[in-house]
Residue frames relative to the residue before (quaternion, step in Angstrom):
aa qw qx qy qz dx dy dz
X 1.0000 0.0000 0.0000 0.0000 0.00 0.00 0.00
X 0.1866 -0.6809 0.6986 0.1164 3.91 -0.83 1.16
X 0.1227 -0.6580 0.7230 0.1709 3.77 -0.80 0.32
X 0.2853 -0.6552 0.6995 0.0023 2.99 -1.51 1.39
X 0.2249 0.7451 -0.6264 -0.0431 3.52 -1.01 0.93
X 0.1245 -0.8242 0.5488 0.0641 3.34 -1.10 1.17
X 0.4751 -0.6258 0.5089 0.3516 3.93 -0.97 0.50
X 0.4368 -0.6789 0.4736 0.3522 3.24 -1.14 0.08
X 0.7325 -0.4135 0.2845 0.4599 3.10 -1.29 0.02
X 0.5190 -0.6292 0.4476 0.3665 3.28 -1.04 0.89
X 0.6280 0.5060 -0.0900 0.5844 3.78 0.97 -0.78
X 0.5577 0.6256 -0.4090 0.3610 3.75 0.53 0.07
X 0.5036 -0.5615 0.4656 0.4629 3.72 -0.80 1.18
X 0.7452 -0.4622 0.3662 0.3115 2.71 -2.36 0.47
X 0.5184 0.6203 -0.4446 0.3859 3.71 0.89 -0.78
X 0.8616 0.3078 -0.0768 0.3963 3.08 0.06 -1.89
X 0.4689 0.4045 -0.5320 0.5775 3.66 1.59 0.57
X 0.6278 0.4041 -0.4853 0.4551 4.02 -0.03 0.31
X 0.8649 0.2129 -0.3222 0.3206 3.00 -0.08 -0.56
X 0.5170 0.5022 -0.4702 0.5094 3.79 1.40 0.34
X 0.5748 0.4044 -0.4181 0.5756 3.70 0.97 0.38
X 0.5800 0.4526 -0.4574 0.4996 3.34 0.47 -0.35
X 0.7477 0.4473 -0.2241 0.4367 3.75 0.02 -1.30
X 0.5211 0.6505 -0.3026 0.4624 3.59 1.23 -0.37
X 0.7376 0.3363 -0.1191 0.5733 3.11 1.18 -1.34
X 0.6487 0.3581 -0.5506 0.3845 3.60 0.38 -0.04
X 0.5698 0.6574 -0.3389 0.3582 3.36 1.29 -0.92
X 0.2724 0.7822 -0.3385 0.4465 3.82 1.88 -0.47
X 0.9178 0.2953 -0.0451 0.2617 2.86 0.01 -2.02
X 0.5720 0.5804 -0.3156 0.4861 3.07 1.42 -0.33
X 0.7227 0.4467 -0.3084 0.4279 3.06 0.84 -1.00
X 0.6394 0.4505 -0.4791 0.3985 3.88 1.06 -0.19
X 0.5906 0.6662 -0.2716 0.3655 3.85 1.55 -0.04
X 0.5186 0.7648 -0.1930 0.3300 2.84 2.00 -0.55
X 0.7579 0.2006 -0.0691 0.6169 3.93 -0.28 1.08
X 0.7039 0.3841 -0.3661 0.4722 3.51 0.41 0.53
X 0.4283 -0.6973 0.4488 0.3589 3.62 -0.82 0.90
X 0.7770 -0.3068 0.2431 0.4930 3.43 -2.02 -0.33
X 0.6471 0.5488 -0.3844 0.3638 3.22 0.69 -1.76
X 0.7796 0.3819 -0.2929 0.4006 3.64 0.36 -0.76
X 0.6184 0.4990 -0.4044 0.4527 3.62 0.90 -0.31
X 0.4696 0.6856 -0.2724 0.4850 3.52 1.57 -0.73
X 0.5986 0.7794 -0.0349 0.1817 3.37 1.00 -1.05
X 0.0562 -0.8510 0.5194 0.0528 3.92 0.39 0.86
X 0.1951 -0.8310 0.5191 -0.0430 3.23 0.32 1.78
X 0.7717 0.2725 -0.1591 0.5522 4.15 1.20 -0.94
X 0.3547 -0.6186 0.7010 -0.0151 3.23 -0.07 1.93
X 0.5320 -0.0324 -0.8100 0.2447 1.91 -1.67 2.15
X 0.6666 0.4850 -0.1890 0.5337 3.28 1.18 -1.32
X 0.5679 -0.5476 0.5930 0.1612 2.61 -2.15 1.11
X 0.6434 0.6314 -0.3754 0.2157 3.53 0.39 -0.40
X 0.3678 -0.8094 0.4573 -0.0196 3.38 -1.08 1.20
X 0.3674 -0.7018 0.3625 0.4911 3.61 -0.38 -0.29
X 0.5050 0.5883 -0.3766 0.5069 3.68 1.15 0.06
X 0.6029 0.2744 -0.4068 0.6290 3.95 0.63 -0.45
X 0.6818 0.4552 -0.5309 0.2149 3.82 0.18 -0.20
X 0.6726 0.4200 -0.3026 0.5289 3.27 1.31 -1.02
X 0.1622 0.6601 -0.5388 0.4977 3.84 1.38 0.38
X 0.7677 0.4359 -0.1362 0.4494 3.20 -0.73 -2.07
X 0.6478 0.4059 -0.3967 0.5081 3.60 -0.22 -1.19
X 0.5737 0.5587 -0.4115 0.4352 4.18 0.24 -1.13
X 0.7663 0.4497 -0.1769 0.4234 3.84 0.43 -1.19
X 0.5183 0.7055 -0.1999 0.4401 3.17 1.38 -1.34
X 0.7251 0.4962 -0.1651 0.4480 3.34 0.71 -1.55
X 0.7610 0.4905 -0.1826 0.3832 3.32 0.91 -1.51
X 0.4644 0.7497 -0.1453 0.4485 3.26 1.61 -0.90
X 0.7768 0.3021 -0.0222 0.5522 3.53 0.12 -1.96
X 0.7920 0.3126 -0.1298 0.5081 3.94 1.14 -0.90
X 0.7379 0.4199 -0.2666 0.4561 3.58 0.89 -0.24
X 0.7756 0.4241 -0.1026 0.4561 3.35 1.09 -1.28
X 0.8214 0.1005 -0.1179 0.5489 3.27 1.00 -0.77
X 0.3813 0.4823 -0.6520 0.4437 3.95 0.66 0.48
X 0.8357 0.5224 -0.0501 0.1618 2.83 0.15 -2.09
X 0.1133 -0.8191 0.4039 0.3914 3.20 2.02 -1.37
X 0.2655 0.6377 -0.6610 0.2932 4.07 0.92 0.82
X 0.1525 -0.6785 0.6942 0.1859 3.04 -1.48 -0.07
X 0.3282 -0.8187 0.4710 0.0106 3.59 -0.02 2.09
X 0.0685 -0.6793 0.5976 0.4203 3.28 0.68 -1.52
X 0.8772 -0.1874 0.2600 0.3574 3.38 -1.77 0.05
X 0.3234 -0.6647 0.6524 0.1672 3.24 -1.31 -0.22
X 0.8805 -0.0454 0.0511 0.4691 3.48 0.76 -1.27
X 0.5017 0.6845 -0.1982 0.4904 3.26 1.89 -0.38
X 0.1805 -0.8013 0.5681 0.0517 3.67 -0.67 0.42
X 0.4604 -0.5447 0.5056 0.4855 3.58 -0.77 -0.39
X 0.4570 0.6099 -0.3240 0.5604 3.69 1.36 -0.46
X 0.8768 -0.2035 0.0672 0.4305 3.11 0.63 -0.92
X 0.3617 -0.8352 0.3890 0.1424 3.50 -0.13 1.69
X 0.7074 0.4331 -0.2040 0.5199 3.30 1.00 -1.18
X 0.3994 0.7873 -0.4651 0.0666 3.95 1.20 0.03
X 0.4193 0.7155 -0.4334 0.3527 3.68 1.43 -0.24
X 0.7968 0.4601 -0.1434 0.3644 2.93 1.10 -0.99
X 0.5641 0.6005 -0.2409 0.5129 3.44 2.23 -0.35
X 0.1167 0.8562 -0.4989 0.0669 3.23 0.18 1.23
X 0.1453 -0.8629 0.4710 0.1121 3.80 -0.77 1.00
X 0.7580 -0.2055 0.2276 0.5757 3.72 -0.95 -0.20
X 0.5808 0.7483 -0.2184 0.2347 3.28 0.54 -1.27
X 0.7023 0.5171 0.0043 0.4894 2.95 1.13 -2.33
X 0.1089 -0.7724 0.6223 0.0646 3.86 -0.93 1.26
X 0.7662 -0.4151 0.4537 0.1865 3.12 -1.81 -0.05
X 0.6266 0.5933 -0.1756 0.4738 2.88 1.56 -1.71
X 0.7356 0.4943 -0.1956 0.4199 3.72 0.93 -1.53
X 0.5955 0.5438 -0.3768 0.4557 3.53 1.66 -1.59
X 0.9095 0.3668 -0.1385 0.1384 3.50 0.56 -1.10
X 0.4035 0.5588 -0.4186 0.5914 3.06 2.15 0.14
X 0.3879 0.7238 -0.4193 0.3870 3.88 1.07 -0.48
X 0.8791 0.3283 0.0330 0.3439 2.85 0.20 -1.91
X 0.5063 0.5023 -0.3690 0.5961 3.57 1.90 0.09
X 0.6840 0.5455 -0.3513 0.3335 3.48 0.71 -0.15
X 0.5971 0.5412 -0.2246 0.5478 3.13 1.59 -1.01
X 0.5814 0.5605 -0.3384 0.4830 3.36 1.17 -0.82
X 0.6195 0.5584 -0.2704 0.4810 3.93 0.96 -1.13
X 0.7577 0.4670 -0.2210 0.3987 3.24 0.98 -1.25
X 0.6640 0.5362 -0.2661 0.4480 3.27 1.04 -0.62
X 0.5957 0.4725 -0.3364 0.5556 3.94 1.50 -0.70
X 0.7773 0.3207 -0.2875 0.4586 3.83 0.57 -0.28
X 0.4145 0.5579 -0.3423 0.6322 3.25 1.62 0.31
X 0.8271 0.1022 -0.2101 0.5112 4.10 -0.03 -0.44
X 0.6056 0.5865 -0.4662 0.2680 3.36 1.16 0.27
X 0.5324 0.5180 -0.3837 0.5486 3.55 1.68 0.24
X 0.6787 0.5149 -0.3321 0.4048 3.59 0.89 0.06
X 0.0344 -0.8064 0.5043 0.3069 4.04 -0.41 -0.04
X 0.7932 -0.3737 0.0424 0.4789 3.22 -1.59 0.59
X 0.6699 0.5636 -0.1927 0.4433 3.43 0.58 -1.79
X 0.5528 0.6734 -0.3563 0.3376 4.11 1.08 -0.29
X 0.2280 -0.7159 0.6260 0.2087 3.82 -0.31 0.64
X 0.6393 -0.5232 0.5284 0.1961 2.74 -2.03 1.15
X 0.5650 -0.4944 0.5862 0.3046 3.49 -1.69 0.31
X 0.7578 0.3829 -0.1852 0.4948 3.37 0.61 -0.83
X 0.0415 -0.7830 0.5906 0.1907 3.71 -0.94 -0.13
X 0.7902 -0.2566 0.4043 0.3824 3.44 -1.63 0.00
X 0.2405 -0.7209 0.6394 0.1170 3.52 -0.83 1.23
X 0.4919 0.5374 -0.4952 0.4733 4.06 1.28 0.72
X 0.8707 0.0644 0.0384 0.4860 3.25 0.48 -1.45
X 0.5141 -0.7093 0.4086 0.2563 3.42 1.28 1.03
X 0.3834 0.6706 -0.4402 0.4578 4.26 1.70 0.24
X 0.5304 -0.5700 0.5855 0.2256 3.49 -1.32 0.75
X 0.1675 -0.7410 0.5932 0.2663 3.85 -1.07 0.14
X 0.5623 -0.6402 0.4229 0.3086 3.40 -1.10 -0.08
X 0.5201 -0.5727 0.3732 0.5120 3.65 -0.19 -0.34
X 0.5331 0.6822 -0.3392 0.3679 3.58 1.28 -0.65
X 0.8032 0.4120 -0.0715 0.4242 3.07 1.41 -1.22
X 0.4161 0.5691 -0.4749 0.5267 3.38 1.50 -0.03
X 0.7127 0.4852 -0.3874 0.3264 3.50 0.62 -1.33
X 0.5876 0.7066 -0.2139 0.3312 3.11 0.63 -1.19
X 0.6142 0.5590 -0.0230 0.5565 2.91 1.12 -1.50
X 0.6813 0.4221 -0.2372 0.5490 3.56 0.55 -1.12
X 0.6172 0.4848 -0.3619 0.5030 4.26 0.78 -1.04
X 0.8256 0.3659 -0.3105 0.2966 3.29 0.47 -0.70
X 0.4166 0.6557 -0.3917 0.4931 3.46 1.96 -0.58
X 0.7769 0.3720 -0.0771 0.5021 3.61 0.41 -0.92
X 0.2929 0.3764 -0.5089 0.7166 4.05 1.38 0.70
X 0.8157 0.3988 -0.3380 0.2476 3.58 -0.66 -1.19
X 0.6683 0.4334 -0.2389 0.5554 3.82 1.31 -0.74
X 0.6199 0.6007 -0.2821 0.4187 3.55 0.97 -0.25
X 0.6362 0.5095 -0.2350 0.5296 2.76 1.48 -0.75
X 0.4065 0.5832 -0.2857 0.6426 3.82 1.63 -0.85
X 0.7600 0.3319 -0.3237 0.4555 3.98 -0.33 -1.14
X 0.4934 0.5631 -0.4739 0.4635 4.03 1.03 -0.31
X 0.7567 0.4951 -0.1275 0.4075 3.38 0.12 -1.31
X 0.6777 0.3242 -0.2890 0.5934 3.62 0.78 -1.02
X 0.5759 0.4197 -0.3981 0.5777 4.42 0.56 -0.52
X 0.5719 0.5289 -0.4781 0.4057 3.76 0.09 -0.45
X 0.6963 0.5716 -0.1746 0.3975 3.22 0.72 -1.88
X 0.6113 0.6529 -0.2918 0.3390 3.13 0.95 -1.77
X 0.7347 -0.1894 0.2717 0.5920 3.44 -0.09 -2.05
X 0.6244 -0.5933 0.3773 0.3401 4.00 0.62 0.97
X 0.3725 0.7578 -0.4250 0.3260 3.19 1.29 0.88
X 0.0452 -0.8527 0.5198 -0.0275 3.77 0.29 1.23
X 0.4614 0.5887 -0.6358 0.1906 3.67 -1.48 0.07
X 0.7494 -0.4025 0.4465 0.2775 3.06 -2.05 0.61
């Protein structure tokens, strides 16, 4: 697999500038996952932290379903990998756990979530709302939200690939 990741047009409407920044970034993460086996993707490369690049694209898997299933939409999916036992389980990954499952996972949610906000425009409130302030979001702001959820783990997948096999880049 070669991940391809293009910017959008510099000049592209606001829609189709979110969500080519959005896809940019997931397209990020794959591409910093690319060429490395389970055992490494499995892997807590920045001692202190447990985190790997498989619980990230884990997380991202939940993320997606979460921001695009649960609250655009107002379903109520449940979890993917988390438990009440364990909240942070996306992120608990064990021998067991492949690449193959983390990442066909996470293309699905990723499907689900484009045919999910494509019935919605920006200015459209969510079915769900904010378990703080009990307020609907727009679609503007999930995205938004969602670019910036995925800046912040990209930035993690630098650091943990660095660690991995001194593989660096933007």
């Amino acid at each position: 697999m070669t991940v391809e990741r293009l910017e959008p047009a510099q000049t592209a409407g606001e829609r189709a500038m979110l969500e080519g920044w959005l896809d940019y970034h997931r397209r990020t993460l794959a591409w910093k996952c690319e060429g490395l086996t389970d055992a490494q993707l499995r892997t807590a490369a920045v001692e202190p932290s447990g985190l790997s690049l498989m619980g990230l694209v884990r997380h991202m898997a939940e993320v997606e379903r979460g921001w695009f299933r649960a609250v655009l939409v107002g379903e109520d999916p449940g979890p993917i990998y988390s438990s009440d036992e364990d909240r942070d389980g996306d992120f608990h990954v064990t021998d067991a756990d492949t690449w193959e499952e983390a990442y066909a996972t996470w293309q699905a949610e990723i499907e689900t979530a484009r045919r999910q906000a494509a019935g919605f425009g920006l200015d459209d409130l969510s079915k769900g709302s904010s378990r703080s302030t009990g307020e609907p979001f727009n679609l503007r702001w999930i995205y938004t939200h969602m670019i910036e959820e995925y800046a912040r783990h990209n930035g993690h997948a630098d650091l943990l690939r660095e660690r991995l096999d001194g593989a660096t880049g933007d």
